[in-house]
N, C-alpha and C positions, 0 to 999 in steps of 0.2 A: 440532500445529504451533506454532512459534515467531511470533506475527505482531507485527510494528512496524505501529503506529498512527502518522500523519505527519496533521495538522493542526491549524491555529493556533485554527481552533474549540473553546471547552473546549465548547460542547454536544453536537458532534459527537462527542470522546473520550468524555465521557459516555456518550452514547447507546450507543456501542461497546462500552464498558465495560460498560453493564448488559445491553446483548445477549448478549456474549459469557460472562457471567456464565452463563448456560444451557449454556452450550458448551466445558465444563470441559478437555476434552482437549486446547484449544487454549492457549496464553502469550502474557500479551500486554507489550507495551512500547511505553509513549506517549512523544511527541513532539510541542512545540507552536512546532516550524517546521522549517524545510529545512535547518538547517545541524543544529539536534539530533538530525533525522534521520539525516543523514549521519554525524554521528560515532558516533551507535550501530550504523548500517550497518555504520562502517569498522575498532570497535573488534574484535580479533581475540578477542577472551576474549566475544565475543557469535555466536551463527548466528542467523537468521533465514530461517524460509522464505518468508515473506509480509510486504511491506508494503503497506497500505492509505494510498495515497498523496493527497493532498490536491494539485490543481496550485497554486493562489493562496495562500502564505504566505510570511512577512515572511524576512529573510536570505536561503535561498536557495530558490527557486521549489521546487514539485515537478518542474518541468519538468527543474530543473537537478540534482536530486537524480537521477531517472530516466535523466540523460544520462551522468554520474558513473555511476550501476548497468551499462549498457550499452557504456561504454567499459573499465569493471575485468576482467580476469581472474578478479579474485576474489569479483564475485560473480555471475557467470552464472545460480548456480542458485535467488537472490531471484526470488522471483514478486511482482509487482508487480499490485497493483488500484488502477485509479484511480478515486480517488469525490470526485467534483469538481461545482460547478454550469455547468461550460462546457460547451456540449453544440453546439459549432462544428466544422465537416467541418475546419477547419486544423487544428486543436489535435487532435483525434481521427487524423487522420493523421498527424500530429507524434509520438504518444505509440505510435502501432503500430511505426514504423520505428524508435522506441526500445527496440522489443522487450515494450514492453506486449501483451497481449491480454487484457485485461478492462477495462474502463470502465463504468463508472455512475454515473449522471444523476444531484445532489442532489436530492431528496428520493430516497433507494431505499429498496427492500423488505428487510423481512428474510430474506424467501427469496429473494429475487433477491442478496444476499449469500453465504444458507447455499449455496443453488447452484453459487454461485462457487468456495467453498472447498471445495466437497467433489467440485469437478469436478478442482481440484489435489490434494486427498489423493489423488485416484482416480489420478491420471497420474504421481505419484509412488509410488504404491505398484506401477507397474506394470510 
């Protein structure tokens, strides 16, 4: 899978990075805020099937990047994980009715990621 990495943390992309270093079959492209997100979201010479969204970064929120995904035609079929430290019932209800369904609490696991993504390889292969 194609995944956009979205947050203004370099330790976080780090972290990402060398995780996903293990998990070759996947592509990654970083971003260290919301609006670099979105133009590589919106750049047409790029797909993406997944980004790992970060809600709290500087220019435009993850929030407002996620609202942007949900309102485009064109990208419906971005899957979005949010992996944020806000772990508040507004913002988690805010980011569902966006059309998210994954969410994860900063500090997560690596398997509560790998799970993630291989619950979307699985739903798109299917």
């Amino acid at each position: 899978m194609n995944i956009l990495i979205a947050d203004d943390e370099a330790r976080y992309r780090d972290l990402l990075t060398h995780l996903f270093a293990k998990w070759p079959e996947h592509q990654l492209t970083l971003a260290g805020d919301g609006q670099e997100a979105w133009d590589l979201l919106d750049d047409p010479k790029l797909k993406f099937d997944v980004v790992i969204l970060d809600l709290n970064m500087p220019k435009c929120s993850g929030l407002d990047v996620l609202r942007r995904l949900h309102a485009s035609p064109f990208h419906h079929s971005v899957e979005a994980i949010i992996c944020t430290a806000r772990n508040d019932r507004e913002t988690i209800t805010q980011v569902i009715a966006l059309g998210a369904r994954h969410y994860l609490v900063k500090p997560w696991s690596e398997k509560t990621l790998a799970d993630k993504l291989r619950g979307i390889a699985e739903s798109r292969a299917a």
